[in-house]
N, C-alpha and C positions, 0 to 999 in steps of 0.2 A: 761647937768644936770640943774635942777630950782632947788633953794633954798627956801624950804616951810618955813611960821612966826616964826616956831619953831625952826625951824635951822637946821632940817632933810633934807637929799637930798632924792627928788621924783624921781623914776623912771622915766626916758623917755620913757615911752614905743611907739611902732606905732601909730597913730594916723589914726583911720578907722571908719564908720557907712556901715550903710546900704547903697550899689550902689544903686544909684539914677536909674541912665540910664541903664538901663539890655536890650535894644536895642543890644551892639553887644551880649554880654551873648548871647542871643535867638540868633543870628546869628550864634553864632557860636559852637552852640548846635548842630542846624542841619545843617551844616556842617560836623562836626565830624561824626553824626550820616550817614550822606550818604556817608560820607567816608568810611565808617563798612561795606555795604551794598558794596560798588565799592570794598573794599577789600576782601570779600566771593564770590562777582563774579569774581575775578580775578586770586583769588589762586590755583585755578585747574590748571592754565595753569605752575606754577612753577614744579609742578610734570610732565612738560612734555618736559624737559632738556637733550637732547640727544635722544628723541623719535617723535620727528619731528621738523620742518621750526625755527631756532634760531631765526628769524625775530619775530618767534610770542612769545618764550617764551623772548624775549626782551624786548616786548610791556609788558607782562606779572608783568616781574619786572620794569622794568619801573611805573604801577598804583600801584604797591605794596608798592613801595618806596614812592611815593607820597601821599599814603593815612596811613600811620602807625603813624600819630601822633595820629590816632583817639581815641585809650582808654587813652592814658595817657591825651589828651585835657578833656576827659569825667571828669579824677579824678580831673585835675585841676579846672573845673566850679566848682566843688563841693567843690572844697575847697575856691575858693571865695564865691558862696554862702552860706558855713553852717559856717566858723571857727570863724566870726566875732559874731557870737551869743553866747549868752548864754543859756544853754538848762538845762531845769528840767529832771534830768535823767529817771524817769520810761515814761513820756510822751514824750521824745525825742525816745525814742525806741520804746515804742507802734505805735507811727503815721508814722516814718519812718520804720522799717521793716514789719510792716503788709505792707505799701500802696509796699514794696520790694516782698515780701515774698510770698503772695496770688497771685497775677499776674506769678510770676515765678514759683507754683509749677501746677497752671492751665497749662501754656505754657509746663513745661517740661512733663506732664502727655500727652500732646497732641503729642507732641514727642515720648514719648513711644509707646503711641495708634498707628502712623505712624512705627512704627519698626515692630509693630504686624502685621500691614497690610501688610508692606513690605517684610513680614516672616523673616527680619532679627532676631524679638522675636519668638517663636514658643510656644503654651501653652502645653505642654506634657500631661496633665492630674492633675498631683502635684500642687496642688491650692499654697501648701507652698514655692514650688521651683520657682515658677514663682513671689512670692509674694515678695521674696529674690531679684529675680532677677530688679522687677521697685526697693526695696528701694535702690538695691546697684547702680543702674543710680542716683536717683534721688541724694547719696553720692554723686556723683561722675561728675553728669552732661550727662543728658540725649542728648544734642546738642554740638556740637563744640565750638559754641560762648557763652555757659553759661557757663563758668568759670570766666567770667566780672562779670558775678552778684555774683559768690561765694567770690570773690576777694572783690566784695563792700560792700556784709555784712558785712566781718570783717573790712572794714575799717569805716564802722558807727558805728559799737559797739565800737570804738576808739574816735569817732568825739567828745564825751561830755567832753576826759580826753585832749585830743590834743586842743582842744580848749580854753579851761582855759588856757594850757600853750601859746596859741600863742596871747591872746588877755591878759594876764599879761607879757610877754616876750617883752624887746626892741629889735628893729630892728638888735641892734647887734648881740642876743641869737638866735634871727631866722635867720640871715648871719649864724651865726655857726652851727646851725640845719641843714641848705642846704649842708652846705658845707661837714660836716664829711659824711651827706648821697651822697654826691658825690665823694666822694674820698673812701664811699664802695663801690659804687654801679661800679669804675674802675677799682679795685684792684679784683673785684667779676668776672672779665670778663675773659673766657677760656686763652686769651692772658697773663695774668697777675696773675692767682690765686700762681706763683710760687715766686711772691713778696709780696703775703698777710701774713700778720704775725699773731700769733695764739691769736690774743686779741680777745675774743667777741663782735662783733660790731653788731649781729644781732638787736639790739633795732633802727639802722638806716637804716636797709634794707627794700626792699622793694617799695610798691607803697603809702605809708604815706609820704615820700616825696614830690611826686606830688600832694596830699595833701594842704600839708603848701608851697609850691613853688607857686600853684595858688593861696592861697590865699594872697601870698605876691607879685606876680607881679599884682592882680588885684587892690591892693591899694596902691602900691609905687607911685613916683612921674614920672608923663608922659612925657618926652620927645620926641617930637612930629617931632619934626627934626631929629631923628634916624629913619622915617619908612624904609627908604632906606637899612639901615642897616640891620632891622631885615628882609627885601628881600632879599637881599643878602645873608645871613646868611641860610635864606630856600635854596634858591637855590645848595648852598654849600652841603648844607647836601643832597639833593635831589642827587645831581652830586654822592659825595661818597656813597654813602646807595644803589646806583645803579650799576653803576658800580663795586662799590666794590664787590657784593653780585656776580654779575656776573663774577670778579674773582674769589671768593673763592668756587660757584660752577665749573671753571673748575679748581682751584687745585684740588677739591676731587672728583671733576669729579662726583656728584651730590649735593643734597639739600643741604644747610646751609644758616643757617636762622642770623646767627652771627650778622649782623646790621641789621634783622627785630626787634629785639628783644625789646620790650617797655622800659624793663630795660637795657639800653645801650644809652654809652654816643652819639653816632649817634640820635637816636628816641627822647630823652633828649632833645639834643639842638634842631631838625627841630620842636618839639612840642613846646618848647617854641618858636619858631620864628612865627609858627602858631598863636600863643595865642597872643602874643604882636601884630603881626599885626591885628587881628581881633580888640584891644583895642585901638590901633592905627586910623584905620582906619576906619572911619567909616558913607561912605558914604548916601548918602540922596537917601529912596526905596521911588519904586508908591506904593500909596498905597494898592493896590489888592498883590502887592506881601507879603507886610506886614500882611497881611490878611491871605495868603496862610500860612507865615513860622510861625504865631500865631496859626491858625488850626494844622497844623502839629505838631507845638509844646507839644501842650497839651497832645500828644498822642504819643511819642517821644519813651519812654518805651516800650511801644507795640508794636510799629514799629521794635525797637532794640530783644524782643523777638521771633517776629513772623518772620522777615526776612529770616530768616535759613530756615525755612518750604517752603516759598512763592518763594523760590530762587531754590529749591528742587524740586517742583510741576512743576514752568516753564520749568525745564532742563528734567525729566523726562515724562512728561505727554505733552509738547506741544514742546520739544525742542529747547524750549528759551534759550541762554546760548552762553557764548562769540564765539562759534562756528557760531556763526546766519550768519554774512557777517565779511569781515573787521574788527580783534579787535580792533583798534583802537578805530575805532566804535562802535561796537557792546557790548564793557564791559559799556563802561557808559551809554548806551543806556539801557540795562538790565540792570542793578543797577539803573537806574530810574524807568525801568517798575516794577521792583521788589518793589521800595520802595514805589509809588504809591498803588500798589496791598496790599500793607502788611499796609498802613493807612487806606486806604478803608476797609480791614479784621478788622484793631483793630476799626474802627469808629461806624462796623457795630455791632461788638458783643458786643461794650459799648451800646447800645443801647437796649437789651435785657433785661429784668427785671434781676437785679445784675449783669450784663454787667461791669460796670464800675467797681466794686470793681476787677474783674478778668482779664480784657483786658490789664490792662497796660497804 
């Protein structure tokens, strides 16, 4: 505590600006993001647990375990770069959920379009029952992987109140903030809901944690001699999140997803051991690659939108898909051809007269 001229004690609060160096940030943006991409190529194979070679659904869980830090890393950037600001409420909403909103209801319309083709939609005739049927998708999420974006609206409509409180809050109220949401987010777990006690602690559930979690390991103090640790620490969690899952599909003798789960202390710690080491670490690129993950960058969103479609097309229409040779191989391999394919798609439709406001 500092003692102001008057004799008032000033808050300590954190002490943060603007990241200078958003080098790993962008590093470790698309990472996360081609993690998303390895992880929709990779999850067909869990549904195939007792229905053929363990070897493959091993490999299976195996990239699944590996790559699940990827949306809780996505909330945490976002919560080092937005909570340090201060935002004018009608203009922090306008510029953030349009540049959200419009790219996301293009994408999930082209989704739908895709179901009509696919006749999973079928038009009867009823202009009204079909009309029912796109709004209750687009409620609801027309794709697998668009519940990330439904999940992120509301946590922007949150960013201008949680922000106030974390850039007036000392370090200790934000220790306490992580903490109670971690001590719901353990007691919330099927294993333990039978020691939760009947307080309402819904106002710290959730993914507004990961939130304020990145925005407090982005600016706490670096120790630079722990990278080891937070290795280790991945590694650990990678060991249990794997194995384990592979246990507890054969107690129930099929899927359970119990330590995929973003909200679980497993996903928790390997994301943050993720996120520290990206900040950690953070070696010197050529620059042509620098060049490639700044292209990429810009388009990152659209990439995240379109992938589902572009990952859909190769397995059905050319039979690209972890099937191809060797998964080993063959998932990272298609998760890059996918992710490739689905930049080039968003590069090309930004390009179109209003291209960019809808691409993503």
């Amino acid at each position: 505590m500092i003692k102001s001229l008057n004799g008032c004690h000033q808050r300590n609060t954190m002490s943060f600006s603007k990241p200078q160096n958003l080098d790993w940030i962008n590093n470790l943006r698309l990472i996360a993001l081609f993690a998303v991409v390895v992880l929709h190529t990779t999850s067909p194979v869990l549904e195939l647990y007792n229905k053929g070679p363990l070897t493959l659904w091993l490999v299976g869980d195996f990239y699944n375990s590996l790559v699940r830090f990827a949306v809780p890393v996505f909330v945490m950037i976002s919560g080092a770069l937005l909570l340090h600001r201060e935002y004018e409420l009608g203009s922090f909403l306008k510029k953030r959920l349009v540049r959200i909103v419009i790219p996301f209801l293009f994408w999930s319309l082209i989704y739908i379009g895709y179901e009509f083709y696919n006749e999973d939609l079928v038009y009867n005739g009823d202009t009204w029952v079909t009309t029912r049927q796109v709004l209750h998708l687009l409620k609801i999420g027309s794709s697998y992987h668009l519940w990330y974006v439904y999940m992120l609206i509301g946590l922007y409509l949150f960013v201008p109140v949680i922000s106030k409180f974390v850039r007036n809050a000392t370090e200790h109220e934000i220790r306490y903030f992580l903490i109670v949401w971690l001590l719901v987010m353990v007691l919330s777990q099927p294993y333990m809901l039978r020691f939760k006690p009947q307080i309402d602690v819904r106002y710290f559930e959730g993914f507004i944690g990961y939130l304020v979690l990145g925005h407090y390991l982005a600016f706490m103090p670096l120790p630079r001699k722990r990278l080891a640790w937070w290795c280790i620490l991945f590694f650990a969690c990678l060991a249990i999140i794997s194995i384990g899952t592979y246990m507890l599909f054969r107690h129930y003798n099929g899927i359970s997803t119990l330590l995929y789960e973003p909200l679980s202390p497993s996903i928790l710690l390997i994301s943050v051991s993720v996120f520290m080491i990206a900040r950690i670490y953070q070696p010197e690129a050529a620059p042509f690659l620098i060049r490639i993950r700044n292209f990429a960058g810009k388009y990152n969103y659209g990439i995240y939108l379109s992938h589902a479609l572009v990952l859909t097309l190769l397995s059905d229409m050319a039979d690209i898909n972890y099937k191809l040779f060797n998964p080993v191989f063959s998932i990272p391999l298609v998760a890059l051809v996918c992710f490739v394919l689905s930049l080039l798609l968003v590069f090309i439709v930004n390009k179109i007269p209003l291209g960019k406001y809808i691409s993503g």
